[in-house]
Phi, psi and omega in degrees: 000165182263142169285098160224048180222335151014251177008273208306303222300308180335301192297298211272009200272011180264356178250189187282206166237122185334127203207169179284150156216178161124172209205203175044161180217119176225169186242174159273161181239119181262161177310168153316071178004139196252157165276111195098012161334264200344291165275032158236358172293319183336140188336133165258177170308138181286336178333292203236166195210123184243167230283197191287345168196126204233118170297069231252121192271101155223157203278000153205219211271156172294136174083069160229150168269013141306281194297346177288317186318301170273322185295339113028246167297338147307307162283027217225296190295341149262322185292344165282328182099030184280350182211079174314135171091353198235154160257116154291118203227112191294095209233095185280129173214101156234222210094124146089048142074025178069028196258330169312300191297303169347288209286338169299318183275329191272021174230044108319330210339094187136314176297088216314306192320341183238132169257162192221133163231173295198148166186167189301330176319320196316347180214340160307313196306307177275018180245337173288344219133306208307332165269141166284003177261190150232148138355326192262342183277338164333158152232106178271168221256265150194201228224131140283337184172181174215156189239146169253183173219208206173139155238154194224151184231161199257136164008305176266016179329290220097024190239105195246321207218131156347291225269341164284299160335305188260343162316322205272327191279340185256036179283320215169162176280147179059014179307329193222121182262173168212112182271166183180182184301301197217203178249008191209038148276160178320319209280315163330309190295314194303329197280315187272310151328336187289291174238039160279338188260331183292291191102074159214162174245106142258182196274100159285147179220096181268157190238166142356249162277165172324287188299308178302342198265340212275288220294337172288336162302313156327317178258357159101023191247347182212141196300285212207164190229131161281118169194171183318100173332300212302302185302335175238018172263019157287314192276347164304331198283303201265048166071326197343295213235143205229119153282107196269352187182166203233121148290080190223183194238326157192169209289171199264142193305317193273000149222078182303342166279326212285110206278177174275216133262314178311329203253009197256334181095019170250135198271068204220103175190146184215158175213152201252121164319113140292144206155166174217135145268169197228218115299159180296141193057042185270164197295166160284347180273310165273014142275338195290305209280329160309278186320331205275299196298299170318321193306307168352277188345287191257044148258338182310095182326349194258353177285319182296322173292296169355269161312357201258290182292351177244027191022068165272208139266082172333103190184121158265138173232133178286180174299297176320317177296294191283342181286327190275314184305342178284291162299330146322324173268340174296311168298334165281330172289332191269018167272292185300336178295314191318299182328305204269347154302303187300336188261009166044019154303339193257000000 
């Protein structure tokens, strides 16, 4: 699997885990077909062909960047016309930490028509508990890209700069709040990375979703949100929200002011998975066929933009590729749960 997470492991082995969020269940409508489809459409494998409607699952609320994610991609697969006759119909359904959507696919079984996509909760979730499946029941699909994370503040903080931010967290315990889904969200694990390397207790305030933890930082009810560029960049665009610092290893081309934690000397960086998935037993044939269309997908310029404006990490990993590298990050994570156990952190 790729290692960019090296940095963290010292750290993460002191943390929760990752877990889903998000609520409401809504669908997509797709776009309009583009002028010049006809060459990125060009074939996929004949084996298989699915039906007038392939379910597209993501596990927790609309404006999360899962869901900016698939909604994407969908919209990439129609406006070219890459699958004539079938609708893709974009179906949020989270809650209960994404394990609603999850316990949905996975009682499909069999079923070539539905996908599910994807973000590192697909295997903490079941590895803290919180699910009754596991990660392994999956059919994985391949891997698209990867996410960083940021932490961001609202307009009226009183916060300009990182080097403020953590004077007021090492001010007092709860000196400083922070949302996110659950505590055992990305933003959770980065939070608790946060403040093992600061030597601070801030205030967690878990929300719904991603998005619900964004608009209470927004509205001045929460300090600051660890969460995905792609999910607050728009209010970045109009001021809402002021970026104090990137869980990154260096800074990002498209916010070159913006400092790191790593260059600040705190060892706090993490990356987020993008990925699809299919139900249990899906043919060999319509996995052939999955692959083949995603590879379409992110050979595409609007995919390519896609990642460029939401700063991810480029990288297609294929099927082949991606089924071992998949369980693989699952034993790795399900090494830091064990770890953190054993350290009576959990």
């Amino acid at each position: 699997m790729k290692k960019r997470l090296s940095v963290l492991l010292s750290i993460v082995i002191c943390l929760g885990l990752v877990a889903g969020c998000g609520t409401a269940s809504s669908s997509s409508a797709a776009p309009a077909q583009a002028s010049g489809a006809s060459e990125v459409a060009e074939s996929a494998p004949a084996a298989f062909t699915p039906g007038k409607t392939v379910e597209v699952i993501v596990p927790n609320s609309a404006g999360g960047g899962t869901d900016i994610f698939a909604r994407k991609v969908i919209e990439i697969i129609n406006q070219y016309d890459m699958v004539p006759g079938t609708t893709f119909e974009v179906i949020n359904k989270g809650g209960a930490s994404g394990t609603i959507g999850g316990a949905y696919v996975l009682s499909q079984k069999g079923n070539d028509d539905i996908l599910i996509f994807c973000s590192t909760a697909f295997w903490t979730t079941p590895i803290s508990g919180t699910a009754t499946y596991s990660y392994t029941e999956f059919t994985p699909l391949v891997e698209m890209s990867t996410d960083v994370l940021v932490l961001a503040v609202g307009k009226n903080s009183g916060y300009s700069t990182i080097e403020e931010f953590i004077e007021a967290a090492k001010s007092g315990e709860g000196a400083v709040s922070i949302a996110g889904s659950s505590v055992t969200s990305e933003g959770g694990l980065l939070n608790v990375a946060f403040q093992d390397e600061i030597g601070c207790i801030t205030k967690w305030v878990p929300y719904e979703s991603g998005g619900d933890a964004v608009t209470a930082v927004m509205g001045g009810h929460v300090d600051a949100t660890w969460t995905n560029y792609g999910e607050i960049q728009q209010q970045i665009e109009t001021g809402d929200l002021v970026i104090l610092a990137a869980a990154t290893p260096e800074r990002l081309e498209g916010l070159p002011d913006v400092p790191t934690m790593q260059e600040l000397g705190y060892n706090v960086e993490i990356e987020q998975h993008r990925h699809i998935a299919g139900a249990p037993e899906m043919s060999e044939e319509a996995i052939a066929f999955y692959d083949d269309l995603f590879q379409r997908v992110y050979d595409t310029p609007e995919f390519t933009e896609y990642i460029e404006n939401n700063m991810l990490t480029p990288g297609f990993v294929p099927h082949a590729q991606w089924a071992q590298e998949y369980l693989e990050v699952g034993e790795y994570y399900q090494g830091l749960f064990d770890k953190a156990q054993e350290l009576g952190l959990l």
